[in-house]
N, CA, C and O atoms as a Tinker XYZ file with bonds, in Angstrom:
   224  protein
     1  N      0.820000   -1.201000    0.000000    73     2
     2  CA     0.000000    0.000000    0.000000    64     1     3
     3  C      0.864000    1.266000    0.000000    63     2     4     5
     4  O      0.734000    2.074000   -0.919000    81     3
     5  N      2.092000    1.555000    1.387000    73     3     6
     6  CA     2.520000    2.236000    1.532000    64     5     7
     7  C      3.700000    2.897000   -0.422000    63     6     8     9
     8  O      3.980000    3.921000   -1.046000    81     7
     9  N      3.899000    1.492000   -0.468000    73     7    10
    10  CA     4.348000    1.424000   -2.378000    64     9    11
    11  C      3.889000    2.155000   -3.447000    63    10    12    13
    12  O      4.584000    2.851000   -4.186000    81    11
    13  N      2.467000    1.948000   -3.525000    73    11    14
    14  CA     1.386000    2.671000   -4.025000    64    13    15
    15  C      1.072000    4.465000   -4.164000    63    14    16    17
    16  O      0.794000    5.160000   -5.141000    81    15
    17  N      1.270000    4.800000   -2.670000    73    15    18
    18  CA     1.091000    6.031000   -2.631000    64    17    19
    19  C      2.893000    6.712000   -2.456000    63    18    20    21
    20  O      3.200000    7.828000   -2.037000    81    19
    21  N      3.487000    6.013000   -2.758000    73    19    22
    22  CA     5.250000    6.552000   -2.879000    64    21    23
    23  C      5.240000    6.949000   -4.438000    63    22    24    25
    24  O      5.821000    7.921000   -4.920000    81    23
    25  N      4.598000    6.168000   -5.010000    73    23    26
    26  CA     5.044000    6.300000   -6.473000    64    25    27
    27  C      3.692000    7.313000   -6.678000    63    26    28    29
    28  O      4.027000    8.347000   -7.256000    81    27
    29  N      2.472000    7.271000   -6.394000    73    27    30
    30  CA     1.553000    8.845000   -7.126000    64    29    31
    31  C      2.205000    9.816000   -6.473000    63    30    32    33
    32  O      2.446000   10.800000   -7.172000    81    31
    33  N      2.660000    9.873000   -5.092000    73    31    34
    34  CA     3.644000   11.151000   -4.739000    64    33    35
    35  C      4.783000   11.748000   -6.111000    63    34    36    37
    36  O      4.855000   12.807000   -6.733000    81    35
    37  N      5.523000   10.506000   -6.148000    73    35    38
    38  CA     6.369000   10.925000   -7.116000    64    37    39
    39  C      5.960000   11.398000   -7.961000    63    38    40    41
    40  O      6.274000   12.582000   -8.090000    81    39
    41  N      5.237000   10.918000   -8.798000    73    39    42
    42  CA     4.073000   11.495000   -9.966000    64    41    43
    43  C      3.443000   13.008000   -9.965000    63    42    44    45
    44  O      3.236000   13.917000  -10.768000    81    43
    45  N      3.311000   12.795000   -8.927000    73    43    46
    46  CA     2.420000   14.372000   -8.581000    64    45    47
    47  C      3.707000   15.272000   -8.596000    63    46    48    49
    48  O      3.548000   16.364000   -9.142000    81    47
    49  N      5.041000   14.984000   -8.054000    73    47    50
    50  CA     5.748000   16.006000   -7.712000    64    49    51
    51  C      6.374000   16.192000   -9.402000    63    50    52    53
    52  O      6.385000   17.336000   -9.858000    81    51
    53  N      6.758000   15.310000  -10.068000    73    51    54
    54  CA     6.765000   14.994000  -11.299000    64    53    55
    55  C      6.347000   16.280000  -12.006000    63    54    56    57
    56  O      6.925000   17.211000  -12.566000    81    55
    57  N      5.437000   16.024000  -11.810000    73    55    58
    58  CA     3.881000   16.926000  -12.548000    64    57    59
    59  C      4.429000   18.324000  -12.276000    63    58    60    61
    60  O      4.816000   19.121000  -13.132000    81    59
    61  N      4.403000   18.505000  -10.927000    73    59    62
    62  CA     4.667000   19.783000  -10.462000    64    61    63
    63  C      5.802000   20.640000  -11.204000    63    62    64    65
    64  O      5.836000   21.754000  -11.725000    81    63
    65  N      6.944000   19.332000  -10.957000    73    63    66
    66  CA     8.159000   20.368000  -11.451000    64    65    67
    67  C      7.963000   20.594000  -13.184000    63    66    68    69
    68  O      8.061000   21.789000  -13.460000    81    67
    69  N      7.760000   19.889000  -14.155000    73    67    70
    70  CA     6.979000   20.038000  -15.333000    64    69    71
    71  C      6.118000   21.690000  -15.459000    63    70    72    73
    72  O      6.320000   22.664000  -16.185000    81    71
    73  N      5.274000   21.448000  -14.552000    73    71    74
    74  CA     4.875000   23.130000  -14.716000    64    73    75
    75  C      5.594000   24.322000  -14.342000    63    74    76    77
    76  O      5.652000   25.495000  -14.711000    81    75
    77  N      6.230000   23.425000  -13.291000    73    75    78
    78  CA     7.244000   24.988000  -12.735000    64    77    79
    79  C      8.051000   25.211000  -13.736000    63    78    80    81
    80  O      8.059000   26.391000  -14.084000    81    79
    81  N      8.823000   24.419000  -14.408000    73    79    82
    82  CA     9.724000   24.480000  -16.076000    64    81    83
    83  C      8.685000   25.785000  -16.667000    63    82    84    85
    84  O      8.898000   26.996000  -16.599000    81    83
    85  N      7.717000   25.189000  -17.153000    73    83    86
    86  CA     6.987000   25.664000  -17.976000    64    85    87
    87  C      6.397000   27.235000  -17.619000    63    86    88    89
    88  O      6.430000   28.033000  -18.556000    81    87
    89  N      6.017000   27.571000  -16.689000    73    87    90
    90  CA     5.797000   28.437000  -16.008000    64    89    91
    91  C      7.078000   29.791000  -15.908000    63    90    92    93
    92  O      6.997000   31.017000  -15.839000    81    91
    93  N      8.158000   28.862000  -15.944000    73    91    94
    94  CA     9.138000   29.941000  -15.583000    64    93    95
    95  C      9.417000   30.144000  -17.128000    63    94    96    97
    96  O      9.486000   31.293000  -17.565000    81    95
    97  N      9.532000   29.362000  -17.728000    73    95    98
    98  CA     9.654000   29.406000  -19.721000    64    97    99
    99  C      8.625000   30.623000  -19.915000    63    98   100   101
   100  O      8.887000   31.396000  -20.836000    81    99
   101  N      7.711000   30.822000  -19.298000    73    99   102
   102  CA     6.747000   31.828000  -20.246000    64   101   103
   103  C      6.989000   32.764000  -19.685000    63   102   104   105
   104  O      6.765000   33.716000  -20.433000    81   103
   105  N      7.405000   33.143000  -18.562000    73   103   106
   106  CA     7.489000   34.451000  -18.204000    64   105   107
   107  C      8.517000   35.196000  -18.098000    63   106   108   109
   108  O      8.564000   36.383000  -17.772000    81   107
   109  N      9.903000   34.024000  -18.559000    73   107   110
   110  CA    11.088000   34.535000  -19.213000    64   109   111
   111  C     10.998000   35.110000  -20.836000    63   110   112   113
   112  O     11.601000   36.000000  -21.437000    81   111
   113  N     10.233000   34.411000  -21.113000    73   111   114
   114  CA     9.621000   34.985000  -22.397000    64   113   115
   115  C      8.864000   36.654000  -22.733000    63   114   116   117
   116  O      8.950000   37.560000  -23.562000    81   115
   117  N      8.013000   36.260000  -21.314000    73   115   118
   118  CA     7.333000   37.564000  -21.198000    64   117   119
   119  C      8.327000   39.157000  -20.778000    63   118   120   121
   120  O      7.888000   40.298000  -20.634000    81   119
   121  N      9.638000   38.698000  -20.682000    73   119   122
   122  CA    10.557000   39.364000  -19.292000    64   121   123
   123  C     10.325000   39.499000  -18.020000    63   122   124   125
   124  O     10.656000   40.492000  -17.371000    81   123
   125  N      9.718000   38.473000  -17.556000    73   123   126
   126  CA     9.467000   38.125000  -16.278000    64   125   127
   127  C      8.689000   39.054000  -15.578000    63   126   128   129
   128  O      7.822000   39.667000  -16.201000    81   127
   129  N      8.863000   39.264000  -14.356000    73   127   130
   130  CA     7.556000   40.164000  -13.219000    64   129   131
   131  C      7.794000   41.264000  -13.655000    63   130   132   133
   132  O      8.957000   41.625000  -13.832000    81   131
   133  N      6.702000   42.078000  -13.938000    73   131   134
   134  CA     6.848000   43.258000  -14.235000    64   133   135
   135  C      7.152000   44.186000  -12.805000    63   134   136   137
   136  O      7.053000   43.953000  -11.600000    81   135
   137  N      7.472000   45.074000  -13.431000    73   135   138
   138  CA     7.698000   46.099000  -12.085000    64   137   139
   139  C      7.121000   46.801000  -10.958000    63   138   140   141
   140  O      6.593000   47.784000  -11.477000    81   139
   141  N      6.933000   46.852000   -9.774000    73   139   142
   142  CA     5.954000   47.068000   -9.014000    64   141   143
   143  C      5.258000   48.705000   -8.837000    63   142   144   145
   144  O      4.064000   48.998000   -8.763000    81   143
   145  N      6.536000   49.676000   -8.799000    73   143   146
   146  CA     6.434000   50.614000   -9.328000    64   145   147
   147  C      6.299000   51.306000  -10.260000    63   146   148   149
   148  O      7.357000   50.993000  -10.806000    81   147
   149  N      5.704000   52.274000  -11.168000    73   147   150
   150  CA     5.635000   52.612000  -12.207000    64   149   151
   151  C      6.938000   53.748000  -12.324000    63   150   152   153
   152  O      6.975000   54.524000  -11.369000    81   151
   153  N      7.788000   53.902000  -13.155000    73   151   154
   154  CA     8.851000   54.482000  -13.784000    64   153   155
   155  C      9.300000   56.152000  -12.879000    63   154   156   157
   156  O     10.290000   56.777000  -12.499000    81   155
   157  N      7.580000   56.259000  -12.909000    73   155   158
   158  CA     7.514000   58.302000  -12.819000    64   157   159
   159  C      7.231000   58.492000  -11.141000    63   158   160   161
   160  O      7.021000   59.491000  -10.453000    81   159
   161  N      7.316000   57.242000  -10.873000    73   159   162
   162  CA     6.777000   57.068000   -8.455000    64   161   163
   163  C      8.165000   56.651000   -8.401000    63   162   164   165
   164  O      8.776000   57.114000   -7.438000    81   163
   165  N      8.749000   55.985000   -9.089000    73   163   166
   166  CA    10.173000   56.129000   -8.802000    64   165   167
   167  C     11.065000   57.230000   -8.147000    63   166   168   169
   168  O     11.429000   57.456000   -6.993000    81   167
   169  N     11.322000   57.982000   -9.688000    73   167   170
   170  CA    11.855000   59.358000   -9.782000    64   169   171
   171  C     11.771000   60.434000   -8.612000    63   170   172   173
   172  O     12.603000   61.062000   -7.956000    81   171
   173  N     10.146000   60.345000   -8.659000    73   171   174
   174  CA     9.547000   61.125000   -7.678000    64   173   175
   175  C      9.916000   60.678000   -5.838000    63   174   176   177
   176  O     10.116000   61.569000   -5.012000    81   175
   177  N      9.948000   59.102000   -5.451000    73   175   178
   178  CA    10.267000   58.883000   -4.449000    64   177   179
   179  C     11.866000   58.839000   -4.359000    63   178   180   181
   180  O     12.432000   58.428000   -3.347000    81   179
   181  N     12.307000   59.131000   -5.088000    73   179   182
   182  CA    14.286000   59.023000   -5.240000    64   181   183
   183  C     14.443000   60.836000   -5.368000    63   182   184   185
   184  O     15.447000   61.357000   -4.882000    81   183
   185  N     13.349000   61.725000   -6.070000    73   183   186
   186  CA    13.818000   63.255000   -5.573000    64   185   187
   187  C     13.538000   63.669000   -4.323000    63   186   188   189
   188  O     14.066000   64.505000   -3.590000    81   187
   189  N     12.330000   62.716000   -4.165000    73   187   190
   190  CA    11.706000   63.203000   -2.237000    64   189   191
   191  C     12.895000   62.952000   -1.206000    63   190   192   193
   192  O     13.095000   63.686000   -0.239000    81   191
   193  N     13.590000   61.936000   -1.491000    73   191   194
   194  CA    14.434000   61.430000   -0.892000    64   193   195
   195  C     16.112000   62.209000   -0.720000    63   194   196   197
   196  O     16.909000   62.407000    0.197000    81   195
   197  N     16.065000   62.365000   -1.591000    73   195   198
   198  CA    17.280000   63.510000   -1.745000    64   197   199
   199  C     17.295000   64.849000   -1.274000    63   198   200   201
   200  O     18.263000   65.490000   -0.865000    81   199
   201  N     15.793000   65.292000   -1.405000    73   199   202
   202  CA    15.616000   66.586000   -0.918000    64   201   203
   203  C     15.196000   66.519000    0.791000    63   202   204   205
   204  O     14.706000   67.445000    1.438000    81   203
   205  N     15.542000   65.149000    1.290000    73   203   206
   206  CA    15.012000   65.306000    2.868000    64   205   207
   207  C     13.669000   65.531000    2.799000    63   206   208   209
   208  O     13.422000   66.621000    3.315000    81   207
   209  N     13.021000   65.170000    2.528000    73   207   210
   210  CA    11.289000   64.931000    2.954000    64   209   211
   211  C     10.888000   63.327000    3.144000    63   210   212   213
   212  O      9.728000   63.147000    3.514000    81   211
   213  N     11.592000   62.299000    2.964000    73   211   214
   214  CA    11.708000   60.895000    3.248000    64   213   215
   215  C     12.428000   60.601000    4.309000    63   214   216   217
   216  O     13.648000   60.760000    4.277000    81   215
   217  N     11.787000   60.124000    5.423000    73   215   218
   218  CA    13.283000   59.698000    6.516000    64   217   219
   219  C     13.299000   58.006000    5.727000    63   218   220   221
   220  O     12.308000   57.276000    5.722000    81   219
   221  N     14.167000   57.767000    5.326000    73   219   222
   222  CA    14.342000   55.805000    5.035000    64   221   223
   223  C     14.986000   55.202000    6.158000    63   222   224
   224  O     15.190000   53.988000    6.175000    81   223
């Protein structure tokens, strides 16, 4: 029995890593995570910052 459920484990994990391949293939494709910030909240939190109005 214990035989049985060793090998659908394997299977399943199988499976898993198969998508994780695949998964990471498309979104290297895509250039991956896009950015959390937008370009211009950047700028703006990197001049706030320089000018002392940010304590970090």
């Amino acid at each position: 029995m214990s035989d049985i459920i060793a090998s659908v484990a394997e299977m399943e994990r199988e499976r898993i890593r198969e998508r994780t391949k695949a998964g990471l293939a498309v979104a290297t494709g895509k250039g991956g995570r896009p950015p959390r910030l937008q370009p211009h909240v950047v700028v703006e939190a990197r001049r706030r910052e320089a000018g002392g109005e940010v304590d970090c």
